[in-house]
C-alpha positions as CSV (number, residue, x, y, z in Angstrom):
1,X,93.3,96.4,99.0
2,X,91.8,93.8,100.9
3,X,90.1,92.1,103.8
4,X,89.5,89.2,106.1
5,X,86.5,88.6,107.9
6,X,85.5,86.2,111.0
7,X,82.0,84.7,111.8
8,X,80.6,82.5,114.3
9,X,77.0,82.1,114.5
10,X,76.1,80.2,118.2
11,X,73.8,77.5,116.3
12,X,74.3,74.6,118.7
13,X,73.8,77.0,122.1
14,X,70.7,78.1,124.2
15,X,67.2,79.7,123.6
16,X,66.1,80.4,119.5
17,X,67.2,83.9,119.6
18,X,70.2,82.7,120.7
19,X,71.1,80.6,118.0
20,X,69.7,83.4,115.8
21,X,72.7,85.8,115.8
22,X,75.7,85.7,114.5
23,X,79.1,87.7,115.6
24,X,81.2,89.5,112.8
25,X,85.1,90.8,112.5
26,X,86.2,92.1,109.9
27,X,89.7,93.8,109.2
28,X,90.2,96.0,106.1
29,X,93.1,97.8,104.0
30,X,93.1,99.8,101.2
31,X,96.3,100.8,99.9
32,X,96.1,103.5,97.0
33,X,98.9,103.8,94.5
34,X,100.9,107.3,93.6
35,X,99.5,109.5,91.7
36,X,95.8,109.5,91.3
37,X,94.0,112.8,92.6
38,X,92.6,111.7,96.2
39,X,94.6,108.7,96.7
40,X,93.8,108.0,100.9
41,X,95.0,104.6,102.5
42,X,92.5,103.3,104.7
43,X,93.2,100.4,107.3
44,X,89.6,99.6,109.6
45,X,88.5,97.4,112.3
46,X,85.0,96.4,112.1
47,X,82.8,94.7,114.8
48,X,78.9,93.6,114.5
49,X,76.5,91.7,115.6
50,X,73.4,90.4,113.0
51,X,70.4,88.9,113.9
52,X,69.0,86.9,111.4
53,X,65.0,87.0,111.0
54,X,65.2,84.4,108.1
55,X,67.5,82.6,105.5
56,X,68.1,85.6,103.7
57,X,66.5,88.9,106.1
58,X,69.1,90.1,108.8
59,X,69.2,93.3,111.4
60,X,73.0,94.3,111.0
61,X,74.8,96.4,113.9
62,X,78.4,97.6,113.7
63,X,81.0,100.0,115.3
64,X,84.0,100.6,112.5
65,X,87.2,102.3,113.9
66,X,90.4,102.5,112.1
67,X,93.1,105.3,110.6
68,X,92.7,107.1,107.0
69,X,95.5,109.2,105.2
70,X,95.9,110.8,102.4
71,X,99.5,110.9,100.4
72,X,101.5,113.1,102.5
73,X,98.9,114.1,105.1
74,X,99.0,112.6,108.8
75,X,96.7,110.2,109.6
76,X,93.3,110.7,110.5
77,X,91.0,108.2,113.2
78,X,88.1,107.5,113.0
79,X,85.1,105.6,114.3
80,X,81.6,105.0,112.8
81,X,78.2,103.1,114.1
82,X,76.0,100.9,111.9
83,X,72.9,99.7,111.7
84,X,71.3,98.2,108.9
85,X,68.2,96.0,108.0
86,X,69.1,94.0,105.0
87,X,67.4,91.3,102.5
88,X,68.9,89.4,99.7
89,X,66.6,87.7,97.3
């Protein structure tokens, strides 16, 4: 498994909520190996938007889509929306 993920945050550009939020891509697979009981492949698109409140406090919103299968099952879509309010420390 694995995933790559894009960001660009618009620091240099317009009004202070503007510069504010950044825009998120991220592209995952998970590939299972034979055998294990449950074993589902996963490969998901995600796209979000945060707004950052502070260094380290963000509002986080997301719509995931991709395809999940388990060993000889078709392929399932799906799509997901999230929203989350995070803050490390």
């Amino acid at each position: 498994g694995g995933y790559l993920r894009a960001a660009y945050r618009p620091s240099k550009l317009g009004a202070d909520w503007v510069k504010n939020l950044e825009f998120v891509a991220r592209r995952d697979l998970l590939l299972q190996p034979e055998g294990p009981p449950e074993s589902t492949d996963e490969r998901r698109w995600t796209f979000g938007v945060n707004y950052w409140l502070g260094s380290s406090t963000a509002l986080k919103a997301a719509f995931d889509t991709g395809r999940r299968a388990e060993k000889g099952e078709p392929a399932e879509s799906f799509q997901a929306v999230r929203l989350q309010a995070v803050m490390g420390f």
